[in-house]
Residue frames as qw, qx, qy, qz and C-alpha x, y, z in Angstrom:
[[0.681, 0.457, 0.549, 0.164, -10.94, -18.80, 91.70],
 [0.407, 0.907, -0.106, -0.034, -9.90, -15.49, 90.18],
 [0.159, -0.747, 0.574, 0.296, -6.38, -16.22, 90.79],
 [0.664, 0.159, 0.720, 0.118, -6.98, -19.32, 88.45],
 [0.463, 0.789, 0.385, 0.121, -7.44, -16.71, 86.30],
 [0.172, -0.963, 0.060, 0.201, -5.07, -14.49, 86.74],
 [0.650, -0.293, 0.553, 0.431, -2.11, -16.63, 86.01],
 [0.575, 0.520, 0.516, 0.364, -3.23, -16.64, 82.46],
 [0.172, 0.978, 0.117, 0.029, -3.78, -12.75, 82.49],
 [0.513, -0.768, 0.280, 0.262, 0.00, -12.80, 84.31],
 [0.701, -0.067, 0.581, 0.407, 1.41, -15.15, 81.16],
 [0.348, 0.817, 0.356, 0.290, -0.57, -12.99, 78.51],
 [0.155, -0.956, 0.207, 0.136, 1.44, -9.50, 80.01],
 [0.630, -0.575, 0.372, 0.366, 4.20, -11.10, 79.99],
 [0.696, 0.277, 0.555, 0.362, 4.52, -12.46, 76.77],
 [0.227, 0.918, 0.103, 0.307, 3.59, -8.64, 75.21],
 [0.311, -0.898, 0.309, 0.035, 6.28, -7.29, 78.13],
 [0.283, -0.582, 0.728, 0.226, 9.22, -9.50, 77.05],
 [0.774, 0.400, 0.108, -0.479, 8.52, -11.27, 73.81],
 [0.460, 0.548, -0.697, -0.042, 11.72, -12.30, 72.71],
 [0.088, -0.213, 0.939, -0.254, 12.01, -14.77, 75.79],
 [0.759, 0.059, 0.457, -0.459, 8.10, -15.73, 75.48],
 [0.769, 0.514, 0.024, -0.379, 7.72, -16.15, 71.79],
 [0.274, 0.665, -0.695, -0.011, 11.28, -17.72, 71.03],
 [0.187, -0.113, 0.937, -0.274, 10.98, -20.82, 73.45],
 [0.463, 0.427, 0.641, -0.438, 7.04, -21.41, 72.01],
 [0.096, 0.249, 0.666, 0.697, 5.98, -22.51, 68.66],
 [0.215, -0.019, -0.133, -0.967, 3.67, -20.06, 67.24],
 [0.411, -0.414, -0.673, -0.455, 0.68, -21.99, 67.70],
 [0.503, -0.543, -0.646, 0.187, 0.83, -21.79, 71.17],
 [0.154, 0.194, -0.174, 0.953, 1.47, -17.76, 71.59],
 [0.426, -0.390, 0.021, -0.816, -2.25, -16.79, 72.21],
 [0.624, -0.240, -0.736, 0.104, -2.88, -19.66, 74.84],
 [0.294, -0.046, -0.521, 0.800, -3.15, -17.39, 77.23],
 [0.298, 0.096, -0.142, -0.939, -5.10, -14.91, 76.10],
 [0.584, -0.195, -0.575, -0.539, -7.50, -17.72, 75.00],
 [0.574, -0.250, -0.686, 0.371, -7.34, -19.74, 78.62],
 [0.120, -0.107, -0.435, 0.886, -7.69, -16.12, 80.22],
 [0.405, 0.047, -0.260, -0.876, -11.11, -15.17, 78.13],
 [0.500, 0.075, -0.856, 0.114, -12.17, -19.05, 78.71],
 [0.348, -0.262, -0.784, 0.443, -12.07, -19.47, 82.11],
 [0.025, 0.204, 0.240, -0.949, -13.71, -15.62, 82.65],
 [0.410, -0.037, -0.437, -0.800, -16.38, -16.12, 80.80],
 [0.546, -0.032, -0.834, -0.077, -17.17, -19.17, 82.41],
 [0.295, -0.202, -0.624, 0.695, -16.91, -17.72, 85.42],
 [0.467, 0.100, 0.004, -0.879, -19.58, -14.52, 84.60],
 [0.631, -0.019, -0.425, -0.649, -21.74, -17.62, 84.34],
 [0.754, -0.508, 0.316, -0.270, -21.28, -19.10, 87.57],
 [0.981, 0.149, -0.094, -0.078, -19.13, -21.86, 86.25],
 [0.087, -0.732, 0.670, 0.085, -15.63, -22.75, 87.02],
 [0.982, 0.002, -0.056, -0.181, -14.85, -26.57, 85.64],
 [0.330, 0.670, -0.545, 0.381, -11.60, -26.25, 85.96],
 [0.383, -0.435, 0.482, -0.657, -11.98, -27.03, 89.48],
 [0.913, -0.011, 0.307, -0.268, -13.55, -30.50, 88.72],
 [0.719, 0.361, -0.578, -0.135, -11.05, -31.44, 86.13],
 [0.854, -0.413, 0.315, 0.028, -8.91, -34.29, 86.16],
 [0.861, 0.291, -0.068, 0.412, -5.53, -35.09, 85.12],
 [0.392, -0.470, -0.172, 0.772, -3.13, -32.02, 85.59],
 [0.059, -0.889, -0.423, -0.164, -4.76, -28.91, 85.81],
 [0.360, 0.367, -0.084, 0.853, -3.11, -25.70, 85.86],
 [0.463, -0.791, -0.384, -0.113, -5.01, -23.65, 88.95],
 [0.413, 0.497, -0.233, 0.727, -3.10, -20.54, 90.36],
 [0.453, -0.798, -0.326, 0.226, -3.23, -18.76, 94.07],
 [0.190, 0.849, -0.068, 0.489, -1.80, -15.48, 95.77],
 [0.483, 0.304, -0.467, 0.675, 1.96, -15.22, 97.33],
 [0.473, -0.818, -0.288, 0.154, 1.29, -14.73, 101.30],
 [0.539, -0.086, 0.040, 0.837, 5.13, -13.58, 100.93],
 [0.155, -0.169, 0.273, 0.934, 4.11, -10.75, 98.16],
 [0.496, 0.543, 0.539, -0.411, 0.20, -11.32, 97.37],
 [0.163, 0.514, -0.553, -0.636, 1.59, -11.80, 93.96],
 [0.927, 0.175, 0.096, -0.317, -0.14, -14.54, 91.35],
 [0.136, -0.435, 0.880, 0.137, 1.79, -17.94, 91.29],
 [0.709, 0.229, -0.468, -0.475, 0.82, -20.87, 89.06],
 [0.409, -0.423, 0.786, -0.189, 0.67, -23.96, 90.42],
 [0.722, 0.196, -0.485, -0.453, 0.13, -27.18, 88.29],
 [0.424, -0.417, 0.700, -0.395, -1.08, -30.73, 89.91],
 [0.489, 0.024, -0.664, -0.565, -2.33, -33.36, 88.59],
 [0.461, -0.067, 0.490, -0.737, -5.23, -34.36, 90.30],
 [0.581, -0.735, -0.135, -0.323, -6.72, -36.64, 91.78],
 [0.279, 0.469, -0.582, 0.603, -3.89, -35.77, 94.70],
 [0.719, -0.559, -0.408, -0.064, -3.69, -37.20, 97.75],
 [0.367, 0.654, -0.355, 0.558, -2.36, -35.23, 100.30]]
């Protein structure tokens, strides 16, 4: 579950580390979506809670590279039958 979080924390760096490519391709409403999706989901979590995890439709939910144990986003839209 933290890496569900992480993604966000991974998009939020970025965006401050290379702004011309974040903030240029994204209308300004959506710049702090990260930041807000990274506070969000953490909070939720310090309170045992993760709904994310129950949504439905497609759901943004992230894991860690066996390759590089780096965070990788993975969006699905659920429910998925696999």
């Amino acid at each position: 579950m933290i890496a569900d979080i992480d993604i966000f924390a991974k998009a939020a760096r970025w965006s401050m580390e290379f702004p011309e490519e974040y903030f240029n391709q994204r209308p300004s409403t959506t710049r702090s979506l990260p930041w807000t999706r990274v506070l969000d989901r953490a909070h939720q979590l310090l309170k045992g809670q993760s709904p994310w995890k129950d949504q439905k439709g497609r759901v943004v939910r992230g894991y860690y590279s066996d390759l590089d144990g780096s965070v990788q986003p993975v969006r699905r839209h659920y429910p998925c039958f696999v």
